[in-house]
C-alpha positions as CSV (number, residue, x, y, z in Angstrom):
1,X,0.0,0.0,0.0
2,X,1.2,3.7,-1.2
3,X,0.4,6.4,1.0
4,X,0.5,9.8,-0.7
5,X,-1.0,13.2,0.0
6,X,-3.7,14.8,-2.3
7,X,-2.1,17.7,-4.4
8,X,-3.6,20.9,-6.0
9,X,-2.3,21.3,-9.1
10,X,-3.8,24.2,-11.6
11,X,-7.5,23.1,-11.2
12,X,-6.9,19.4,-10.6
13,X,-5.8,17.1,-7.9
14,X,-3.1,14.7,-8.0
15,X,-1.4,12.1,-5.8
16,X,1.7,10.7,-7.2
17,X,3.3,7.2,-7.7
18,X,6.8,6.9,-6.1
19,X,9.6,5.8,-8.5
20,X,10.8,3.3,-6.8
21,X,7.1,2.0,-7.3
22,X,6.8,2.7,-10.6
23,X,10.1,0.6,-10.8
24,X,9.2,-2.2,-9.1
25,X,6.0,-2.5,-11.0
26,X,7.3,-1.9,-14.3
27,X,5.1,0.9,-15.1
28,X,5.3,2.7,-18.3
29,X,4.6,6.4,-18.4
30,X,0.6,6.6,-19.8
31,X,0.0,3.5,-19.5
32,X,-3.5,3.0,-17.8
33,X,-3.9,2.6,-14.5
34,X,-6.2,1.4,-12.1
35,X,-6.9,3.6,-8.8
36,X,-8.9,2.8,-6.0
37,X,-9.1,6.2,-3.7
38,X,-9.7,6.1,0.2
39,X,-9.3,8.4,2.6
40,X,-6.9,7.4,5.2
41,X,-5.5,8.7,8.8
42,X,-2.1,7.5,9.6
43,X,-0.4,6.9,13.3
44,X,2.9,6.6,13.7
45,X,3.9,4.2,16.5
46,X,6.6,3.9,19.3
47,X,8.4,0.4,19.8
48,X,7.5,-1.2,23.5
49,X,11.2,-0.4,24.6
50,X,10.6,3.4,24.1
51,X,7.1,3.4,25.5
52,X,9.3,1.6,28.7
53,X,11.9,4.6,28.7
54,X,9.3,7.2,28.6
55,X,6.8,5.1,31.6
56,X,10.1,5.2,33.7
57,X,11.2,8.8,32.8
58,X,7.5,10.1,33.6
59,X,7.4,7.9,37.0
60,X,10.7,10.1,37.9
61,X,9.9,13.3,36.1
62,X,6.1,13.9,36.2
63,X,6.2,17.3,38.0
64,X,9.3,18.2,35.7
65,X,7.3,17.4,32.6
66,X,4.2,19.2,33.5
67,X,5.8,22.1,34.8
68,X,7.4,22.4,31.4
69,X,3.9,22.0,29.6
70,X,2.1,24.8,31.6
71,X,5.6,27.0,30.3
């Protein structure tokens, strides 16, 4: 799966096909493609060994880190 931003472009929209895609698929420039088009949120994630660090730095820094968010 691509995920690409939706582009203004003059009066049109676009959302481009990486190279390295285009590559890999051995796509030909206008050949015909086929597009299915869903909006889509994405999260980025933290691995379980930073989601540790930060648990044990908040446990001994709470006060420190909301002191600095009211700042």
């Amino acid at each position: 799966m691509i995920w690409q931003k939706l582009l203004k472009v003059g009066n049109n929209y676009v959302v481009t096909v990486p190279k390295e895609e285009v590559e890999r698929l051995q796509l030909q420039e206008g050949q015909l493609l086929s597009v299915e088009i869903h909006a889509a949120e994405k999260r980025a994630g933290i691995s379980s060994l930073v989601s540790e660090a930060f648990e044990e730095s908040w446990e001994r820094n709470e006060a420190g880190y909301r002191y600095l968010a009211d700042k």
